[in-house]
N, C-alpha and C positions, 0 to 999 in steps of 0.2 A: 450137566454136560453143557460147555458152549460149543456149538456150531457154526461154522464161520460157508459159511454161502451167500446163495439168492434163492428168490420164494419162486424162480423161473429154473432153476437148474434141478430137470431129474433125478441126479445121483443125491443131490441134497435133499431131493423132496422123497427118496427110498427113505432116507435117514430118518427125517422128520415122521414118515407113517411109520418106520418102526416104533418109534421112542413113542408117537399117539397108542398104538396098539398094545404099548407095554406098560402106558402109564407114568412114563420117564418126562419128568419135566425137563426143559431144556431152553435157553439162552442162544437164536438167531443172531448172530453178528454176521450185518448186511454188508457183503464183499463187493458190491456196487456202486457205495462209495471211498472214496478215499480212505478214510481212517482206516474203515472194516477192510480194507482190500492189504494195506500197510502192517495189517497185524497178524494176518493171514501168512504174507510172505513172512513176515519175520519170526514163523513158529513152522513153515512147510515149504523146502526149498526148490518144492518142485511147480509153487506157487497156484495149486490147484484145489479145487473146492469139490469135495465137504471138504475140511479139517474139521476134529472133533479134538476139545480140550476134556478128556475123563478121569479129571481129577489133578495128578500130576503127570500122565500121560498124554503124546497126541499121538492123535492116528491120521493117516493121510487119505483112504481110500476108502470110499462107502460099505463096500461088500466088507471088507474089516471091522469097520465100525459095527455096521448089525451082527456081525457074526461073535463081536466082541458084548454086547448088549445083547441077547440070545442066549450068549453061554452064561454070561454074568448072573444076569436077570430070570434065565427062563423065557421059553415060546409065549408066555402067558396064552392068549387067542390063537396066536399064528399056528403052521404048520412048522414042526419041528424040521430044522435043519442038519443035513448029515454033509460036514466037509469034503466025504469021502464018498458021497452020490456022485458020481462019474454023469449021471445022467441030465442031474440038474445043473451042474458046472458048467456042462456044453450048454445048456438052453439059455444060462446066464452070458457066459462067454460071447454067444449071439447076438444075442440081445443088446449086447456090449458092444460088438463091433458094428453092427447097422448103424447104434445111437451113433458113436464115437464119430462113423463114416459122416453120418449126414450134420453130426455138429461140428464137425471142420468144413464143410460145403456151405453150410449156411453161413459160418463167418468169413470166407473165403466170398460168396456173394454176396454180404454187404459191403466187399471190397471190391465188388463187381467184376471178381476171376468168377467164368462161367465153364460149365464142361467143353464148352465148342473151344474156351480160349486154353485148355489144360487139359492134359490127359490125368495128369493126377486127382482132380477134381469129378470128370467122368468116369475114373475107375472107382472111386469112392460111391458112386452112386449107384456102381452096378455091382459091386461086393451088399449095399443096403437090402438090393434088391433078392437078387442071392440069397440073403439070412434073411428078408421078409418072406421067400417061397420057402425055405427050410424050417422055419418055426413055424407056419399057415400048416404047413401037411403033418404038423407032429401036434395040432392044439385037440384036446379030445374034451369036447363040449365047452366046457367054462375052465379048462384048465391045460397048463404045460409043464406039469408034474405029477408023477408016480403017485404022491400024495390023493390028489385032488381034492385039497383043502387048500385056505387059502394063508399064502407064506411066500418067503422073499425072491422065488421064480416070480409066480402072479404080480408081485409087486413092482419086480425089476420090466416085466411085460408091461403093465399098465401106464408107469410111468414114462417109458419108452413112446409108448405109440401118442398116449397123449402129450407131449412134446410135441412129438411128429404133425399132430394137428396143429395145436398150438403156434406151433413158427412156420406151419405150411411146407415143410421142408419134406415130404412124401407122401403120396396120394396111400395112406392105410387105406382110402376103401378097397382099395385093391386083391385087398387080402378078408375076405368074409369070416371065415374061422376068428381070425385074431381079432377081428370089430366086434366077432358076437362075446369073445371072451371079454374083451375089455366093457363093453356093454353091460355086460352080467356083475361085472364086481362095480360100476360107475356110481355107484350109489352110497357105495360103504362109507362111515363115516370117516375114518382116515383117510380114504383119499378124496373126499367132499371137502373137508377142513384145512387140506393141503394144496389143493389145486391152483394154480396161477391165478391172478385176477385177470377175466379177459379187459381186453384192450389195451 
């Protein structure tokens, strides 16, 4: 598999703990620079990262890609996924639109649009907020899945909220449930071996 991302983008960093978890070697091409950014568009015209090249297939969207490497491959460790879990769609779905909210917020402030100067900007922050009280009152101990094992809910949670530290872009402590869940799995080797470098 090549991978076309950053070692900073969530959706890429689901990817990446899949394919550690399965055992799937794989080929990072860095979309941060020029080259890697240039090969990216010219294979996904939606110009968006992950891209995964799986042989003579690509795929454009994370949640695809693991569920593509899943079926392929097998859960190996993870918790088996059911496309047709209604339950975990929504919690992914969520999970999706907080990230999404606050990663058009955060780059919207380093162009220094702030909520006071946009309402579309303040609405983004209060839809975040919204899906962080919604997922906080549904987390049951270490998990936000029927399963309660760990699989690409947990994954798509963890790597969400550690963003959210990471770029400072939402106060998680906010939310105690979803710090104790994320807490609980912080250790795993997948998502130890994938995590941003700070600073």
């Amino acid at each position: 598999m090549r991978l076309f991302g950053t070692v900073t983008s969530p959706y890429v960093r689901r990817v990446r703990i899949v394919a550690q978890e399965l055992g799937l070697a794989h080929e990072l091409i860095n979309t941060a620079d020029d080259d890697g950014q240039a090969a990216m568009r010219a294979l996904n015209p939606l110009w968006k990262i992950p891209t995964a090249q799986l042989g003579d297939q690509t795929v454009f969207d994370s949640e695809v890609i693991n569920e593509h490497l899943m079926r392929t491959h097998g859960p190996g460790p993870l918790a088996s996924f059911d496309p047709a879990d209604l339950e975990a769609r929504n919690v992914i779905t969520v999970v999706d639109g907080a990230l999404d909210a606050l990663i058009n917020t955060f780059y919207l402030g380093k162009d220094g649009v702030t909520g006071e100067q946009a309402s579309y900007v303040a609405k983004h922050h209060g839809r975040a907020r919204a899906s962080m009280e919604w997922l906080d009152a549904r987390v049951d101990g270490a998990w936000l899945s029927s399963a309660k094992a760990f699989g690409v809910v947990e994954i798509a949670v963890c790597t969400a909220l550690e963003w959210m530290r990471f770029r400072d872009a939402y106060p998680v402590g906010d939310h105690a449930k979803l710090v104790g869940l994320m807490e609980h799995h912080a250790g795993r080797e997948s998502l130890v071996a994938t995590r941003p470098p700070a600073g």
